[in-house]
N, CA and C atoms as an extended XYZ file, in Angstrom:
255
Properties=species:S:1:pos:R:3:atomname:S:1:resname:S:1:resid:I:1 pbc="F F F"
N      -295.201       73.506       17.338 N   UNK     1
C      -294.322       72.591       18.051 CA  UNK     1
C      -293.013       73.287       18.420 C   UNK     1
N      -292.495       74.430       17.374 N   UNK     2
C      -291.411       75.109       18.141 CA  UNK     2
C      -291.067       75.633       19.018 C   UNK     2
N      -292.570       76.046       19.186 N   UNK     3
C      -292.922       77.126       20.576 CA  UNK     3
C      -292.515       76.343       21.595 C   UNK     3
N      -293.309       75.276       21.834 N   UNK     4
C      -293.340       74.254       22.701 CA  UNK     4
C      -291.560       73.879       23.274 C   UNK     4
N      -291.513       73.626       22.075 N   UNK     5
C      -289.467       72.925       22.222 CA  UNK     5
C      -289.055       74.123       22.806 C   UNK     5
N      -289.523       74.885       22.495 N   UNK     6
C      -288.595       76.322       22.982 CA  UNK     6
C      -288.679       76.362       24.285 C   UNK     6
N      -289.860       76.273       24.927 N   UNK     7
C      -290.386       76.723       26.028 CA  UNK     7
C      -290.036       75.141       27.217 C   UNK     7
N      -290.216       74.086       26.833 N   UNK     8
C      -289.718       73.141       27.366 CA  UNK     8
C      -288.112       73.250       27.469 C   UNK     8
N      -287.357       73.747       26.610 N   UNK     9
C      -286.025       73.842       26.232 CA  UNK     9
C      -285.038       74.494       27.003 C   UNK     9
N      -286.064       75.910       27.409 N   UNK    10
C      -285.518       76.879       28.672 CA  UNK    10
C      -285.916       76.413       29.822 C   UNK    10
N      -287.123       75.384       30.304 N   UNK    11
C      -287.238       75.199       31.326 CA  UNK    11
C      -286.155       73.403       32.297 C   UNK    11
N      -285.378       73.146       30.703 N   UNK    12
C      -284.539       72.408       30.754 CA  UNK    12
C      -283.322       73.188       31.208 C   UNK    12
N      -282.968       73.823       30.657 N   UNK    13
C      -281.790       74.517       30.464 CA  UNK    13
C      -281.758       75.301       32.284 C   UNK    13
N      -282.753       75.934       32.480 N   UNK    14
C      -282.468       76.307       33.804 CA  UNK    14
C      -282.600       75.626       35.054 C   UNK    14
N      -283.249       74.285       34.709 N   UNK    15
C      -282.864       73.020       35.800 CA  UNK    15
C      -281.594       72.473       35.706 C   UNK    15
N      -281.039       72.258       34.332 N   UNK    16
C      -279.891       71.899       34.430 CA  UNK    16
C      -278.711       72.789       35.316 C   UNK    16
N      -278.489       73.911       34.633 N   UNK    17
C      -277.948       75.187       35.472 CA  UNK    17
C      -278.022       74.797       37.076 C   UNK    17
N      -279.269       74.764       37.898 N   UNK    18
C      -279.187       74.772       38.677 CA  UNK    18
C      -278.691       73.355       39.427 C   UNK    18
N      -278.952       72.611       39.070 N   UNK    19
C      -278.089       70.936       39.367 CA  UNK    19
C      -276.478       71.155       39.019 C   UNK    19
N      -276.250       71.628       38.066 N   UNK    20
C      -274.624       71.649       38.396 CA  UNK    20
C      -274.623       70.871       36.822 C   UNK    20
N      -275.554       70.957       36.087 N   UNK    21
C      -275.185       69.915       34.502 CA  UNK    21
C      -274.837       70.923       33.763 C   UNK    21
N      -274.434       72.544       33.451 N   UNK    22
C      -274.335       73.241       32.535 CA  UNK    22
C      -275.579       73.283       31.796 C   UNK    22
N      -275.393       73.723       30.221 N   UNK    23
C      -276.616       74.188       29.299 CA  UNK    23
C      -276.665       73.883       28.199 C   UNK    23
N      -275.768       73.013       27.841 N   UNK    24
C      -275.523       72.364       26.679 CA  UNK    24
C      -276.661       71.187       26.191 C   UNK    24
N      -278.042       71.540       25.681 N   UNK    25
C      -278.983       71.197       25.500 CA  UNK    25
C      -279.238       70.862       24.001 C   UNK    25
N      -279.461       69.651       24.043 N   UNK    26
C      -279.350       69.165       22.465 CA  UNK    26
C      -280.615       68.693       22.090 C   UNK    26
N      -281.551       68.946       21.344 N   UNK    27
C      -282.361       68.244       20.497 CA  UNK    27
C      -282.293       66.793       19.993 C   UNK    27
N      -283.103       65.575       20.163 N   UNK    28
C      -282.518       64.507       18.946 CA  UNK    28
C      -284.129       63.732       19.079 C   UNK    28
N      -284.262       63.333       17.599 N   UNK    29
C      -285.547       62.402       17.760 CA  UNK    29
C      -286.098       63.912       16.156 C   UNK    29
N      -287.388       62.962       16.501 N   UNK    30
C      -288.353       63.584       15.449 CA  UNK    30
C      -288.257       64.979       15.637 C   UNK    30
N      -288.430       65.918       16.686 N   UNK    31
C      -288.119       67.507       17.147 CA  UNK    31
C      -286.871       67.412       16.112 C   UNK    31
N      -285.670       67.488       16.723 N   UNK    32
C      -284.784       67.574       15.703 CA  UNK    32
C      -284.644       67.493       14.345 C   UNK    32
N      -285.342       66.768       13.925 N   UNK    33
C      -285.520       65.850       12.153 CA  UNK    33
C      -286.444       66.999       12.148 C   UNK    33
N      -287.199       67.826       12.420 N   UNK    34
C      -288.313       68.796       11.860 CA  UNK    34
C      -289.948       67.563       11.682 C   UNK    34
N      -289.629       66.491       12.059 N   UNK    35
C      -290.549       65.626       12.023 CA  UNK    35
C      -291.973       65.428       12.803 C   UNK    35
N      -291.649       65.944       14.025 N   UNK    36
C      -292.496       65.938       15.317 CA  UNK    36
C      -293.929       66.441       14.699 C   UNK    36
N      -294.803       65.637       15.353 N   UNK    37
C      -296.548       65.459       14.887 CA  UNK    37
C      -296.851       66.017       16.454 C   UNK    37
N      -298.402       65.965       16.266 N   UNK    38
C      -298.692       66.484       17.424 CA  UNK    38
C      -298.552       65.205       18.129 C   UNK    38
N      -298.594       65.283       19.415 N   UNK    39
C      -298.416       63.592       20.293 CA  UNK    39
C      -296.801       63.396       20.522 C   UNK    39
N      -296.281       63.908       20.065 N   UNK    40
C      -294.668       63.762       19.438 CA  UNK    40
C      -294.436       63.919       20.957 C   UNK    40
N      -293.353       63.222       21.626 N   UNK    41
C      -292.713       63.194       22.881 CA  UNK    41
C      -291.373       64.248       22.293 C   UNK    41
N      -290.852       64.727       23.007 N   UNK    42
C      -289.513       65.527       23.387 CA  UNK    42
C      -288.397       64.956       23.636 C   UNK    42
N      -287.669       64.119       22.651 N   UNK    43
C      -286.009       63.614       23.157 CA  UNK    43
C      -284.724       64.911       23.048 C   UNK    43
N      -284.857       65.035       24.281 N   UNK    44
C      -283.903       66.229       25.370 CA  UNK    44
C      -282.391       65.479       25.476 C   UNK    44
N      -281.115       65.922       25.319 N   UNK    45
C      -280.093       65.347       25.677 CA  UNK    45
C      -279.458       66.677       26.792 C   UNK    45
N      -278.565       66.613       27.483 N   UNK    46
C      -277.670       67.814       27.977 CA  UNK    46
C      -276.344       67.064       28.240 C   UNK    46
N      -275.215       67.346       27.220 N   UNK    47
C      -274.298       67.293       27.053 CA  UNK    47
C      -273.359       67.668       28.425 C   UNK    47
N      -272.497       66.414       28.981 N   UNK    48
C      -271.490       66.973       29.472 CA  UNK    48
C      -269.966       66.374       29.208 C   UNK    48
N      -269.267       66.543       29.941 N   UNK    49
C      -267.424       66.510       29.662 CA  UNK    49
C      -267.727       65.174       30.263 C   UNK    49
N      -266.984       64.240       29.607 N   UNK    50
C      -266.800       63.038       30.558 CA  UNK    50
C      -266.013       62.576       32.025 C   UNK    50
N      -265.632       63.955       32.389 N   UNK    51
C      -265.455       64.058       33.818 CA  UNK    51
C      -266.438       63.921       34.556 C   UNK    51
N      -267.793       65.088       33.686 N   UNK    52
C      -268.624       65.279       34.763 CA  UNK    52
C      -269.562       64.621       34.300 C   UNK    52
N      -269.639       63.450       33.041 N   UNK    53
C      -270.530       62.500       33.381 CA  UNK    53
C      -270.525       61.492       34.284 C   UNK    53
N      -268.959       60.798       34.333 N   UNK    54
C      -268.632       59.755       35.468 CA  UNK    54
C      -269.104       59.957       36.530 C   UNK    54
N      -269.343       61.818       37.259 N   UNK    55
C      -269.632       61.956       38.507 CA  UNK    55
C      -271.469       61.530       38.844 C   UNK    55
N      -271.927       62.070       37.517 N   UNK    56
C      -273.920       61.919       37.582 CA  UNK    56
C      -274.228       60.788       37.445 C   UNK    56
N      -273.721       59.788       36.595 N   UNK    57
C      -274.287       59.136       35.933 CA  UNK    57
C      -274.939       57.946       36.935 C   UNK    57
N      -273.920       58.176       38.097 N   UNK    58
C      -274.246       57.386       39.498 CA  UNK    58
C      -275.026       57.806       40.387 C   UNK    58
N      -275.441       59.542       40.450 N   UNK    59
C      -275.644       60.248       41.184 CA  UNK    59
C      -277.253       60.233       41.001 C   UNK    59
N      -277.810       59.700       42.714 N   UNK    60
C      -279.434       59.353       43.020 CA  UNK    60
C      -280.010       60.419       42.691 C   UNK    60
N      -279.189       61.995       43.035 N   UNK    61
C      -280.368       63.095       43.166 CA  UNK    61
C      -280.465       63.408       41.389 C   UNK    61
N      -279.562       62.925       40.854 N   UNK    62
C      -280.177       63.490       39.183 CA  UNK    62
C      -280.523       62.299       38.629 C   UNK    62
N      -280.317       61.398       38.292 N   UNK    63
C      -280.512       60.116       37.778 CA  UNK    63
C      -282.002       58.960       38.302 C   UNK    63
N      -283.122       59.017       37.935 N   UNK    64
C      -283.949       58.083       38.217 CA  UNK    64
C      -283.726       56.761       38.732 C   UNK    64
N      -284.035       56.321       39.749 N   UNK    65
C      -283.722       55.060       40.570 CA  UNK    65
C      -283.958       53.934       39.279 C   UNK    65
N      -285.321       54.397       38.156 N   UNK    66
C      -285.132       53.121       37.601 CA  UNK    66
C      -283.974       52.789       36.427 C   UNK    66
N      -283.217       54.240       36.459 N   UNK    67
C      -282.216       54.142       35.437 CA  UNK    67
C      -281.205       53.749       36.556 C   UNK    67
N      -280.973       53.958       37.294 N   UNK    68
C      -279.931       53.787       38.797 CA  UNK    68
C      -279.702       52.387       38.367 C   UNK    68
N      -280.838       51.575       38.670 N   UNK    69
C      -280.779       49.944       38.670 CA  UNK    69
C      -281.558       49.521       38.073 C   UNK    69
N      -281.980       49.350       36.847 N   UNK    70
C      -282.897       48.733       35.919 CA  UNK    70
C      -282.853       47.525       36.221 C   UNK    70
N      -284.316       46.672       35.763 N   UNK    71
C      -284.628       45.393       35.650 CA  UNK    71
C      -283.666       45.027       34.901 C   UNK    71
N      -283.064       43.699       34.818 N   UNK    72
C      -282.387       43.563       33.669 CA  UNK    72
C      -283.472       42.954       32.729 C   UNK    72
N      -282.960       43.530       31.665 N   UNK    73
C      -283.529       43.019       29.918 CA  UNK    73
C      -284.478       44.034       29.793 C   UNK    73
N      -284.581       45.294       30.746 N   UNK    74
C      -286.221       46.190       30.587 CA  UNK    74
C      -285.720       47.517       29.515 C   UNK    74
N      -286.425       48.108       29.073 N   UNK    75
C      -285.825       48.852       28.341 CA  UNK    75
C      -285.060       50.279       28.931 C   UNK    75
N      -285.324       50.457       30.205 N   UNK    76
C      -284.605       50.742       31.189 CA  UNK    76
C      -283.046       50.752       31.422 C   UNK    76
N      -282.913       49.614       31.130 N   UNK    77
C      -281.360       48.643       31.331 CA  UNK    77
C      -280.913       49.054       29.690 C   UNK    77
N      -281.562       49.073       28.979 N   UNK    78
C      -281.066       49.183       27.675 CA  UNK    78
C      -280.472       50.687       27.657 C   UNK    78
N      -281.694       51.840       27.818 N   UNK    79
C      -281.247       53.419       28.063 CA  UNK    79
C      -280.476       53.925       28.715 C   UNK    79
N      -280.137       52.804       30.098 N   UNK    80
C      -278.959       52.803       30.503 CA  UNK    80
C      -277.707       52.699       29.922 C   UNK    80
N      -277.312       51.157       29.205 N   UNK    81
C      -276.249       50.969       28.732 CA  UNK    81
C      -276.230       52.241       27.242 C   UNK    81
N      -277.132       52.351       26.879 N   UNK    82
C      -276.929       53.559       25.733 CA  UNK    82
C      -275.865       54.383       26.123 C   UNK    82
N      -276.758       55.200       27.300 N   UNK    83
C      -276.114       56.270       27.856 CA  UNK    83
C      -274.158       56.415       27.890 C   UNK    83
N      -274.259       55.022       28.507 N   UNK    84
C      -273.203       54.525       28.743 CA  UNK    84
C      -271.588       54.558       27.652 C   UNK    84
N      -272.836       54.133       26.946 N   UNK    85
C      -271.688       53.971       25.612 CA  UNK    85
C      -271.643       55.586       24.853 C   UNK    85
C-alpha cells in the first residue's frame, strides 16, 4: 500500500504544481493511521495559504461542479462546508 500512496502521491503532487496549488500534500484517513486494507480509498489533502484558498475554492477549473453547488443536505454539501471550515 506504500508503494501505491507513493506513486499516487507524486502523481498528485505534479498536478497540483501544475494548476498553481503548490505541493504541500498531506495524507489523512486510514493511509495515514498505517491502517489502510486492501480496498482502502486514498484521503489526499493539498494544503494551501488562505489567500490562495479563497481564490480555488470558487474556482470551476479545479473544484468539481458537484462540490461548486451541492444538493443541499447531500454529502457533497457537507465536504463542502468541511472544507470550508
Amino acid at each position: 500500500m506504500k508503494k501505491q500512496f507513493d506513486q499516487a502521491s507524486e502523481g498528485v503532487r505534479a498536478q497540483a504544481q501544475e494548476m498553481g496549488l503548490g505541493d504541500d500534500i498531506v495524507a489523512q484517513g486510514s493511509c495515514a493511521g498505517g491502517m489502510a486494507r486492501a480496498g482502502s480509498d486514498m484521503d489526499i489533502t493539498i494544503r494551501a495559504s488562505p489567500d490562495r484558498f479563497d481564490e480555488i475554492i470558487n474556482d470551476p477549473n479545479i473544484v468539481p461542479n458537484r462540490i461548486l453547488h451541492p444538493n443541499p443536505g447531500s454529502a457533497a454539501e457537507r465536504t463542502r462546508n468541511l472544507i470550508i471550515q
